[in-house]
N, C-alpha and C positions, 0 to 999 in steps of 0.2 A: 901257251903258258901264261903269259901275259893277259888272254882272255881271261883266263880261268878265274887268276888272281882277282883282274876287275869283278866279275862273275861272287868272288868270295869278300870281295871288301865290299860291295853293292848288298850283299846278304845282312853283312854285318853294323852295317849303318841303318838297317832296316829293321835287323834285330835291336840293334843299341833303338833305335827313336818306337819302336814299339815296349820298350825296358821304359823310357821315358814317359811312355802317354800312359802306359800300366801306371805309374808308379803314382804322375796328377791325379789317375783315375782313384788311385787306392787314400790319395790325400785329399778328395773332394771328397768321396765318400768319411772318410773318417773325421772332417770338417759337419757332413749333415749328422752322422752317428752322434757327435758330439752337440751339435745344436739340438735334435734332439728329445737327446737324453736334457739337455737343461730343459728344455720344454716341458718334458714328463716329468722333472723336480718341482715347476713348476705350477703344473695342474693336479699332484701330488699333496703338494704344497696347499692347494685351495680347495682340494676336497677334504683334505686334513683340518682347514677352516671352518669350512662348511657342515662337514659334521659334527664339529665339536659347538659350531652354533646351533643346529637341530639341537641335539643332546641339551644344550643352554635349555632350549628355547620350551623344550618338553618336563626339562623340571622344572622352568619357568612354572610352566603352565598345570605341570602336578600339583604345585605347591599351591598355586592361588588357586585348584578346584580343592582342595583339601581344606584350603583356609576358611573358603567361601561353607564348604560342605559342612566342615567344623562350626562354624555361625552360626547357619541353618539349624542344626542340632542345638546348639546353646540358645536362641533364640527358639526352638520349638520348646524346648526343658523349660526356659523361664514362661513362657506362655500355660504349661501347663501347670508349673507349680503355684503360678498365680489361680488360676481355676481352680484348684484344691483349694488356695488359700481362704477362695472367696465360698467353694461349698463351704467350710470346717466354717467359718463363721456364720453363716444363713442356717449350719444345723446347730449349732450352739445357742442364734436366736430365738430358734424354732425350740431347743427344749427349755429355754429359758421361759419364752410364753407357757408352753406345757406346765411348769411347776408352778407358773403365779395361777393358771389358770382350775388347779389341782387341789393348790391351797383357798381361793376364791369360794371354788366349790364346794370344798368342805366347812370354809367360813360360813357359806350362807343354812348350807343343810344345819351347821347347828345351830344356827339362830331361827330357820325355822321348827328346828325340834323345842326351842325353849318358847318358843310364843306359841306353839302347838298346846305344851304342856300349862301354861298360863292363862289360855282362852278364857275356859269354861270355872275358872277358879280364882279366889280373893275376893277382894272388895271392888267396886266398880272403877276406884282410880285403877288399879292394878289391870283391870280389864281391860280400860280402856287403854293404856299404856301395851298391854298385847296386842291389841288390835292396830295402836301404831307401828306395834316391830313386825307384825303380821304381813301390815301392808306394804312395810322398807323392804321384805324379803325378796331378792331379786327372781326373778322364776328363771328365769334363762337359765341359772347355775343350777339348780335341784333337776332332781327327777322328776317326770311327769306324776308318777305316784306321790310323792311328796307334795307336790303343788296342790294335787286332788284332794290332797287329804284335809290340807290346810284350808280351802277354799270351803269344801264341804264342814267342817269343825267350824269356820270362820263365820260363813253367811249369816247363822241364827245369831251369834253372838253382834257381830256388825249390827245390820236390823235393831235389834233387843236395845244395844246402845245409842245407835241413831236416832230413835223413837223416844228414848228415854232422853235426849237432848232435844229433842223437839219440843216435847211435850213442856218440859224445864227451863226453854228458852220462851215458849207464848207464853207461859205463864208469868214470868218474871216481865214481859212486856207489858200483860196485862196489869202489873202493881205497878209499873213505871219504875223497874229495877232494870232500866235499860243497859249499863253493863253487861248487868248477870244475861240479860237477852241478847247481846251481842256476842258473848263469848260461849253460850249454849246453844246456840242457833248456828255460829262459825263451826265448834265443834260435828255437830251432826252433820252439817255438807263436807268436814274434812272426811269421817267416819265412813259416809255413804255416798258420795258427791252425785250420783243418779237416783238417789231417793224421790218413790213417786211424787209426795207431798213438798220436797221439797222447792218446788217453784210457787206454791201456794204462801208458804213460810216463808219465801224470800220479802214480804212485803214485811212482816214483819221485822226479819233483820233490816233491810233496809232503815224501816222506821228507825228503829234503837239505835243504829249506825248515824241517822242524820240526829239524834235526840244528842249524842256522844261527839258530835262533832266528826264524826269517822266519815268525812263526804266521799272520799271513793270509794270506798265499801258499800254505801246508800246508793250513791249513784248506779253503782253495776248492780246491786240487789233490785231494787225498784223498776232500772231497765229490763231486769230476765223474767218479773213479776208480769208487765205490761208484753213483756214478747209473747212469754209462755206458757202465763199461766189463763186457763181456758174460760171460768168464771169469767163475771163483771164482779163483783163483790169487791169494795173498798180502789176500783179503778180511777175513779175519777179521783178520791183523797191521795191514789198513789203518783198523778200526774201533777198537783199539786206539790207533794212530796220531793218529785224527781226534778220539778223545775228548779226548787229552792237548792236541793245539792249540785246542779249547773254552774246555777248563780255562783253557789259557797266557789265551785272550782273554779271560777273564772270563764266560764262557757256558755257565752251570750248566748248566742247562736242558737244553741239545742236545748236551752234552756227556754228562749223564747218559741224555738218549734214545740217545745215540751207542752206547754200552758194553753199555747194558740192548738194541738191539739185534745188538748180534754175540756176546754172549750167547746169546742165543734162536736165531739163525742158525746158532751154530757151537757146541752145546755140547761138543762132542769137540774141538776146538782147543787146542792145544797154550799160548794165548794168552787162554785162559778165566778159569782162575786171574788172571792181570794182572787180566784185567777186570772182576775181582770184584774184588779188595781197591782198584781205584783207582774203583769207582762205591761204596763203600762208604766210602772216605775221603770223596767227595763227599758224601756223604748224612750225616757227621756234623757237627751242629752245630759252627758257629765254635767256638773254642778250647777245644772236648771231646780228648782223650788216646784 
């Protein structure tokens, strides 16, 4: 009996200390369940973070491509609307030239219709006055037919009038109406400025030019006489002639080449003589005797 007992209190102290370790066992576990479960509030916690900063971070980043993409577009718009700006004013230029260029044209065609119509009629001022608006008319602006016509209408009358100032300018040289010879003789070179004769006639405007005191007129006439023109007739009186409108301009130099040659050209010239004592008055010093 008394085993027994021992036998059953031995059981029961066995079952009590395993009631006991069960029980630490069931409060250590409920100590980790509890740590944990904070742990997973915790990592909860910072995923909760973390995505709400992604989230931040990606409308962060919508926003400034929208911003950015919005620029882009406003800055494309204002680049183009400037290019319009700048066509619409280059075509505005462009028909602005158009009308003055529209109007020009028609300014000149009827000025050449009225000196078309004037050529061949009036009195010879009137004519001659044609033949000045004749030759103002721009050609560029008319039609080729227009130009043709004018030229063709023009030439005989040109001619007819240059010739008729020729003839009116030696003559009045010849009476020693050097004026009237200056201003007839100028006429026909404005009229026809490539008239055959007229490099022949320049000696005479020359002349009348240096008679008038007109020394640059004399002097450029008298040179184009001597350049160009193909005779010797009155050469040596025109080297004589051109040295003295040197002098008049102040132009030693080619004045005294002038004289030293027609000189050398002409020494048998009845106008040698001259042209020695006036290249020799040149050659002496300032107020030598």
């Amino acid at each position: 009996m008394e085993k027994e007992l021992a036998e059953i209190r031995k059981e029961i102290i066995e079952a009590r200390n395993l009631v006991i370790k069960n029980d630490n066992l069931l409060k250590n576990l409920g100590a980790d369940i509890k740590a944990f479960g904070k742990k997973q509030d915790g990592f909860e916690r910072k995923q909760l973070l973390s995505a709400a900063a992604a989230y931040l971070a990606i409308a962060v980043l919508a926003s400034g491509g929208a911003f950015f993409a919005a620029k882009g577009y406003v800055a494309k718009a204002e680049n183009e609307a400037a290019s319009l700006t700048t066509k619409a004013a280059e075509a505005t230029e462009a028909a602005r030239q158009a009308r003055e260029e529209l109007v020009a044209s028609r300014e000149a065609s009827k000025a050449a219709l009225t000196a078309y119509q004037k050529l061949e009629g009036g009195s010879p001022a009137e004519r001659e006055a044609a033949v000045v608006a004749l030759q103002a008319v721009d050609r560029s602006r008319i039609s080729r037919l227009e130009a043709n016509a004018l030229d063709d209408r023009g030439r005989n009358v040109i001619q007819q009038l240059a010739n008729e100032k020729l003839e009116s300018g030696k003559n009045a040289y010849r009476r020693n109406d050097f004026k009237t010879a200056v201003a007839d003789l100028t006429k026909a070179a404005q009229i026809w400025p490539d008239h055959p004769a007229m490099d022949e006639h320049a000696f005479f405007l020359g002349s009348a030019a240096l008679e008038t005191r007109n020394f640059a007129v004399a002097a450029e006439n008298l040179q184009r006489y001597l350049d160009q023109f193909k005779g010797r007739t009155n050469k040596d009186y025109a080297h004589l002639l051109l040295g003295q409108a040197y002098e008049a301009l102040g132009n030693k130099d080619k004045a005294e080449a002038t004289l030293r040659a027609g000189m050398d050209g002409y020494p048998s010239s009845q106008f040698y003589n001259n042209m020695r004592r006036r290249l020799s008055a040149l050659r002496k010093p300032a107020g030598a005797e």
